[in-house]
N, C-alpha and C positions, 0 to 999 in steps of 0.2 A: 157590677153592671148597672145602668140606669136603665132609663124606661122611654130609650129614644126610639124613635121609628124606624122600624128597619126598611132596608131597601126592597118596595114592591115593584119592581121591574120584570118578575119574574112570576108572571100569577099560578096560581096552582101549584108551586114549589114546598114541600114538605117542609118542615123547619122546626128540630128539633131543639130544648137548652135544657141545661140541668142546673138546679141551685143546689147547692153543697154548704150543709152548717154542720159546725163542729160546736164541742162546749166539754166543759171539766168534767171529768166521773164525779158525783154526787157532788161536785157545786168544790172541788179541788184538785186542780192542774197538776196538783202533785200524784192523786191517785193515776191519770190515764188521762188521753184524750179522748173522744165517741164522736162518732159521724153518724149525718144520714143522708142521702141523697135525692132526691126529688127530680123525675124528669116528666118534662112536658112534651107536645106537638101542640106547634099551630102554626097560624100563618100570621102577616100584620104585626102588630106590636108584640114583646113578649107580654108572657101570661101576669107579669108582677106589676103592670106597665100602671102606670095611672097620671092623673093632670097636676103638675107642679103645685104648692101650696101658695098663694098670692095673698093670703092674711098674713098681716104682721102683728108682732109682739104689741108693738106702738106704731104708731100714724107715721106713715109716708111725710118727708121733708126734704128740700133740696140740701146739696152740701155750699159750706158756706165758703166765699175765698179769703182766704189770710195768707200776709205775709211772713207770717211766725218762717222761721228755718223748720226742716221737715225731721223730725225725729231718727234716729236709729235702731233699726229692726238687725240683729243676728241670726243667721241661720247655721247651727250646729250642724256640722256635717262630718261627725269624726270617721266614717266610716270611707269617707271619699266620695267622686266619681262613680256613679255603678257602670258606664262605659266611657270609652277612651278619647270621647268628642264629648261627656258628660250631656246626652241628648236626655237622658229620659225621665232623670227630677225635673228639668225644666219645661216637660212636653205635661207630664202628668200634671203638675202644680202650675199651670200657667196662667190659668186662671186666681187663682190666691197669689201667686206673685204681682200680676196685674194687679189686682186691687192692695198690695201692699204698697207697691210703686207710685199710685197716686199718693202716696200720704207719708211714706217713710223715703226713706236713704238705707238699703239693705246692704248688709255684710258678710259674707260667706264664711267660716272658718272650716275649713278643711285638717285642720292641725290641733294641736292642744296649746300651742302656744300661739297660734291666733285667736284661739277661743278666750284665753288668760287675755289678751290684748287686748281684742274687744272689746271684752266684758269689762277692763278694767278701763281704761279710757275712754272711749266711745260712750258710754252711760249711756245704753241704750234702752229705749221706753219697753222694747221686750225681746225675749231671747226664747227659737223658736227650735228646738229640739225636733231632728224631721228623721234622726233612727236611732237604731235601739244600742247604739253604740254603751253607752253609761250602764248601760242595765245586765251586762255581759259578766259573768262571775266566773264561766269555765276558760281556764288561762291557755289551753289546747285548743281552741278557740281561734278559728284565724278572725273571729271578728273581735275578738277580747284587745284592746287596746290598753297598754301599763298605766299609760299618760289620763287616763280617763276618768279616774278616780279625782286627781289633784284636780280636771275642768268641774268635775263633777262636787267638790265642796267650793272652789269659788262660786259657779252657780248658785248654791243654797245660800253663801254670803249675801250672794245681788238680790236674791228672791226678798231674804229676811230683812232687808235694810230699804225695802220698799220696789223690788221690781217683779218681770212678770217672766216665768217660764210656761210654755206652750211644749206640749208633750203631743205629736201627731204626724202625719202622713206617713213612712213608713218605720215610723218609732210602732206604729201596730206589728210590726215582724219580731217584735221580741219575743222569747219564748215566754209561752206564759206560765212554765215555773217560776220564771225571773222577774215577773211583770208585782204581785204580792210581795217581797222582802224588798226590791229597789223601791217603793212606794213608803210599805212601814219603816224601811231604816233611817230610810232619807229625809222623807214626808211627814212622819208621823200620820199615815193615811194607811185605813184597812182595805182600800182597793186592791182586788183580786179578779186576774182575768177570769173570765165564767163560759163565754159563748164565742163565735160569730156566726152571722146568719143574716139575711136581708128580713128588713122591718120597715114600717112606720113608724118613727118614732116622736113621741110627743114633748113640746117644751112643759117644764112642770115647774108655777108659777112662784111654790115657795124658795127655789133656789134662785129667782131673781133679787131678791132685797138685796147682795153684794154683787149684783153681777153689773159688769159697767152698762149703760143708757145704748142706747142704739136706735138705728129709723130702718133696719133690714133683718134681721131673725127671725124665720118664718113660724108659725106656730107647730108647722108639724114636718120632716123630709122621710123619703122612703128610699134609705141608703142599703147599705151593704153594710154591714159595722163592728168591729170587736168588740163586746162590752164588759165593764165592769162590775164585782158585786161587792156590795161594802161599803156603798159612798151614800153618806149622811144626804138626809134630802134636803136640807139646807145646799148643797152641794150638786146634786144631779141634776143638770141641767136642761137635756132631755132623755128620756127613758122609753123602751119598748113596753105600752100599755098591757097587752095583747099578746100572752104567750098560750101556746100547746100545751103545757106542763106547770108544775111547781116551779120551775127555774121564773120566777118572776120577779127578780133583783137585776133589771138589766138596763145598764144603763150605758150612754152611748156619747155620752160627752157631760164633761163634771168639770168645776172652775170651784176653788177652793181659796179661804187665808192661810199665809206661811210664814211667820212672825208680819212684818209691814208689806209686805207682798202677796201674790199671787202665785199658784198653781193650775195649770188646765190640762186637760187632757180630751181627745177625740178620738174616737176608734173609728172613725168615717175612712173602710178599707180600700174604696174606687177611688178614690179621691173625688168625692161628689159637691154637692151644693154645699152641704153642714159644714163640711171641711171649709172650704172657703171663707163662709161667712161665720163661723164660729171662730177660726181662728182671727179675724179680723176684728169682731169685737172683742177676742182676749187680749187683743196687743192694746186695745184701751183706746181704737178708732171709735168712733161714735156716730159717722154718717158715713153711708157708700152712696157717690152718685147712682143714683136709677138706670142711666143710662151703660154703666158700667157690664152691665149682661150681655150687651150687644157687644161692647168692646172686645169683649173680652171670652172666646167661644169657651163651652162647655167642653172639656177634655178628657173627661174621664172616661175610663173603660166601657164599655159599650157592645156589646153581642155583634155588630156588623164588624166590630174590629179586629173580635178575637176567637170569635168562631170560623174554623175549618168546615171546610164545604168539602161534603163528599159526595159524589154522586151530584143527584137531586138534593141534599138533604143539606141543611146548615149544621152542625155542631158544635153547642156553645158550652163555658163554663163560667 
């Protein structure tokens, strides 16, 4: 959920939400998962609500026009459709598609042998992995895909030989047993799912020196987000400052080298701001027009949209 305003039409109306974070027994997903729950009342904004981040990494700049041809963005989608008019990746991401729209020519593969196409012909400037299809090891599995393995080493061909893989929007559904060995087998990365939980999370300055230029990164978002534990800080790109407990390895978007290439990852689980603009600066964009906010409405999940109303009372999760 974000931190939009709910609808005060109704004064005096009770309005109930609860935030629910999970995270590994003792910091590994293989022992167990642990929850807690957290609920609130009140009225007006939820209780986590607060004013957007308007500092950037670097100084505001317009985008510039060129006639260059517009590059090739893939969207892995082994997994399919999630419904039968495929409404709801493009309702929740529509914002990130918009802003990849102004700048790329995108590609969908649905298949393993559109993904082998793409990737082999099209040379496209990044290849954006949006679920957890690759990362599926139990073959009982109706999400286990045979073909997925063979997309899954051309990929690290494209990566190593100078291109960019984006690991994010509902590639966070992986189990996070599975999320630690698809990382180190493939990656040679100790990333290990650890949490999720809504946070602040802050950009952390030494993982910039490889991270591509940009004029839009805010310095800090308060998402919703799976995070990682494990990732070099040369590497973490933004991190949750500010925990409860010992659990303070959490990081929540990480961009890494993979021989001439790139690797990224975002656990931004609403599909919020970070999602958007972090994935836009891993594909190797460098400016997002200003104006592009307006175009383009904020979509993500939100307490008026998915909270049941009972009685008097809202009911969020």
């Amino acid at each position: 959920m974000t931190s939009q305003q709910l609808p005060n039409d109704e004064p005096g109306v009770l309005k109930m939400a609860h935030q629910l974070s999970i995270w590994a027994k003792d910091g590994d997903p293989e022992k167990g998962i642990e929850h807690d729950t957290k609920f609130y009342t009140f009225s007006g904004q939820v209780p986590w609500a607060m004013p957007p981040c308007t500092e950037k990494i670097t100084p505001d700049s317009a985008a510039e026009a060129t006639d260059i041809p517009k590059p090739k963005v893939v969207l892995l989608r082994l997994l399919g459709p999630q419904d039968e008019q495929d409404h709801s990746f493009p309702h929740s991401c529509q914002r990130l598609l918009g802003f990849l729209k102004t700048e790329a020519d995108i590609k969908t593969a649905f298949t393993a042998a559109d993904a082998l196409d793409f990737i082999t012909n099209d040379h496209p400037q990044a290849v954006i992995v949006t679920d957890p299809a690759l990362t599926v090891r139990d073959t009982a599995s109706p999400c286990y895909k045979p073909a997925a393995s063979i997309v899954l080493e051309k990929l690290k061909t494209y990566v190593a030989a100078g291109g960019r893989a984006i690991f994010c929007c509902y590639f966070t559904l992986a189990h996070p047993i599975d999320v630690g060995p698809f990382f180190k087998t493939h990656f040679n990365r100790s990333w290990v799912w650890l949490a999720l939980h809504r946070a602040v999370v802050e950009y952390q300055p030494a993982a910039l020196e490889n991270f591509p230029p940009n004029n839009y990164l805010k310095k800090y978002y308060n998402i919703k987000s799976c995070f990682l534990k494990g990732v070099d800080p040369s590497e973490a790109l933004y991190k949750d400052p500010k925990t409860e407990d010992s659990r303070d390895d959490l990081t929540a978007a990480a961009y890494g080298k993979f021989g001439n290439g790139y690797i990224g990852w975002i656990g931004d689980d609403n599909k919020e701001l970070l999602l958007d603009e972090a994935v836009f600066a891993m594909c190797g964009f460098t400016k997002l027009h200003p104006q592009l906010d307006k175009w383009y409405p904020d979509t993500s999940v939100r307490v008026d949209l998915t909270g049941a109303k009972v009685g008097g009372t809202q009911l969020s999760s």
